[in-house]
C-alpha positions in Angstrom: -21.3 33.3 -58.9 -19.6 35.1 -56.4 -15.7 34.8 -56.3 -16.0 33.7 -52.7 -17.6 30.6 -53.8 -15.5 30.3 -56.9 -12.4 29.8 -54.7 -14.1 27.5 -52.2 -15.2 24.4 -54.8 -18.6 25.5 -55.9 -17.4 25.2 -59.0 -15.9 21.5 -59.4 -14.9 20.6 -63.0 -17.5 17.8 -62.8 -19.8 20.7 -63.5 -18.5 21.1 -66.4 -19.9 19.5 -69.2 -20.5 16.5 -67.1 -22.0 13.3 -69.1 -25.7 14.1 -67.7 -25.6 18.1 -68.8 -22.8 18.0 -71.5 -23.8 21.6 -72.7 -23.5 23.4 -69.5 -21.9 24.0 -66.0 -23.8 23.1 -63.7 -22.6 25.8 -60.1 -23.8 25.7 -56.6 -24.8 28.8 -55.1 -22.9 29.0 -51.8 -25.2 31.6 -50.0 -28.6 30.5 -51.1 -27.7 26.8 -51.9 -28.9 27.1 -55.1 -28.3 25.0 -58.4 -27.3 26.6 -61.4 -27.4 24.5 -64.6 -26.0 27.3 -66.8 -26.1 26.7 -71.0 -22.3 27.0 -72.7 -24.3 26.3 -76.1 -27.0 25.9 -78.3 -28.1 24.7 -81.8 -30.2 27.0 -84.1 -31.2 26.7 -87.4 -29.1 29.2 -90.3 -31.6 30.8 -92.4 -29.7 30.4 -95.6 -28.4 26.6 -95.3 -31.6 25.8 -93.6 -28.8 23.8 -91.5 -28.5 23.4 -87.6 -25.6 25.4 -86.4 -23.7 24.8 -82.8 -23.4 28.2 -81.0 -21.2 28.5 -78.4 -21.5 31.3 -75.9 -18.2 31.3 -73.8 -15.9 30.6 -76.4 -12.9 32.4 -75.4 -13.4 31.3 -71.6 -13.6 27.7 -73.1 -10.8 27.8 -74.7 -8.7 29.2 -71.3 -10.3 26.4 -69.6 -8.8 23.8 -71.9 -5.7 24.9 -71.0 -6.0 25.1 -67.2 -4.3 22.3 -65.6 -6.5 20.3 -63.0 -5.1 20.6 -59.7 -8.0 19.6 -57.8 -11.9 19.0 -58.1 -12.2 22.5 -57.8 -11.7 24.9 -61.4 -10.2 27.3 -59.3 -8.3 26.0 -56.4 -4.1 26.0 -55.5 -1.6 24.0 -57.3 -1.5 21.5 -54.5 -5.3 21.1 -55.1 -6.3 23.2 -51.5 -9.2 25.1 -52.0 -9.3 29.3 -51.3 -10.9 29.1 -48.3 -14.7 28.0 -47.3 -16.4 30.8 -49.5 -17.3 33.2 -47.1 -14.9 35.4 -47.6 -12.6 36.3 -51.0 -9.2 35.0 -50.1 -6.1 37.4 -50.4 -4.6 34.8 -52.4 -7.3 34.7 -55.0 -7.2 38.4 -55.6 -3.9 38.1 -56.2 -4.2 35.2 -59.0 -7.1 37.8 -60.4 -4.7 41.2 -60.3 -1.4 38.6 -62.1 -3.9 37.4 -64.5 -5.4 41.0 -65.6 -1.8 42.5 -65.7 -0.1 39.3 -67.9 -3.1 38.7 -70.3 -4.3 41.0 -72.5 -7.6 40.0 -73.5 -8.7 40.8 -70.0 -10.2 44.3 -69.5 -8.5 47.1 -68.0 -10.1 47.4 -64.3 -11.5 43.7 -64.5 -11.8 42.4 -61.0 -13.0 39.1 -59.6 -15.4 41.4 -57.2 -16.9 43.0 -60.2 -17.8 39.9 -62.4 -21.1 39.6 -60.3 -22.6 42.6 -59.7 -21.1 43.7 -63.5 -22.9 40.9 -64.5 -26.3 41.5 -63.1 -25.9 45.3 -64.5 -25.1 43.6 -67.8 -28.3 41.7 -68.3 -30.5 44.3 -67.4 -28.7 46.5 -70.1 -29.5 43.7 -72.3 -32.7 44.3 -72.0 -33.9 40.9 -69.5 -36.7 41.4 -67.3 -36.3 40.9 -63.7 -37.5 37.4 -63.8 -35.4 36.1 -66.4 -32.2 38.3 -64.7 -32.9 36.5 -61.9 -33.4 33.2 -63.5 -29.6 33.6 -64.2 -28.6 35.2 -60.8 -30.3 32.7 -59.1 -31.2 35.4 -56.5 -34.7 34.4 -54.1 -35.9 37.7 -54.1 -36.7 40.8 -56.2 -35.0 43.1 -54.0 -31.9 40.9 -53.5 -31.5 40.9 -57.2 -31.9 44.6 -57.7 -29.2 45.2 -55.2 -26.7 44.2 -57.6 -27.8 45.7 -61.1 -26.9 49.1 -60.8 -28.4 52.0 -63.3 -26.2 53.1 -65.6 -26.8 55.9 -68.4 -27.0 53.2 -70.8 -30.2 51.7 -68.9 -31.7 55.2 -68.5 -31.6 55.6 -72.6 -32.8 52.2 -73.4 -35.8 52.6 -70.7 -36.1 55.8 -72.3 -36.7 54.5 -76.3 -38.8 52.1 -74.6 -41.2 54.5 -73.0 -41.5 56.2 -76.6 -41.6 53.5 -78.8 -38.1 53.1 -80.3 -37.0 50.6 -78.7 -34.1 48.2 -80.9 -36.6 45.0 -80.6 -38.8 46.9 -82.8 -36.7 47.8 -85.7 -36.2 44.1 -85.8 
């Protein structure tokens, strides 16, 4: 999501594990309208126990969450339950909360930024090896070349492009 829409109530804790989705957020794209019904876990069978097992996926984030008071609707709104705006801009204020929260808790990355977390995360699944369709699937972009805008190329995509292209790919050592 962008963090413009993130501080403007497109992400109300009803969308969170609400009673008709309880394993996923469910997000509304600001800019495109768009739904997001986004998966926080999923069951799979362990090949030893023969046993389903729960996966969770955003664990840690999960676990902040449980601890963030509820101000508003909103996850991410002001104490006094205001919103950050009308999401079409990133509020000063919200940058702020993201620069106190990277410098007080350590689990967050050195040069983690709210501005980042989107097109960081489209570069992400392309170096995990998505397609476009199922990147954008996620991104919930409209178009190809709105969705390539955002995943930049890194050296890390060159190489696994690379291996591809002569058979050595990491899905085939599986």
């Amino acid at each position: 999501m962008r963090p413009s829409s993130i501080g403007a109530g497109y992400a109300p804790w009803t969308g969170y594990r609400a009673s008709d989705h309880p394993d996923k957020i469910r997000l509304k794209h600001r800019k495109n309208d768009e739904l997001a019904l986004h998966p926080l876990e999923y069951t799979e069978v362990d090949e030893e126990t023969g046993e389903e097992v729960l996966v969770k996926l955003y664990e840690d984030a999960e676990k902040i969450l449980a601890q963030t008071p509820r101000y508003g609707t909103s996850i991410v709104c002001k104490k006094s339950g205001v919103l950050f705006g009308d999401g079409t801009f990133l509020a000063h204020e919200v940058r702020e909360m993201a620069d106190k929260i990277r410098k007080t808790d350590k689990r967050v990355p050195e040069g983690f930024s709210l501005d980042k977390c989107r097109h960081g995360g489209m570069t992400e699944l392309e170096e995990s090896g998505l397609t476009e369709g199922q990147g954008r699937s996620l991104s919930k972009h409209k178009t190809a070349s709105a969705y390539r805008g955002y995943a930049k190329e890194t050296e890390k995509r060159v190489l696994e492009a690379t291996k591809k292209r002569f058979g050595r790919s990491e899905q085939q050592k599986i």
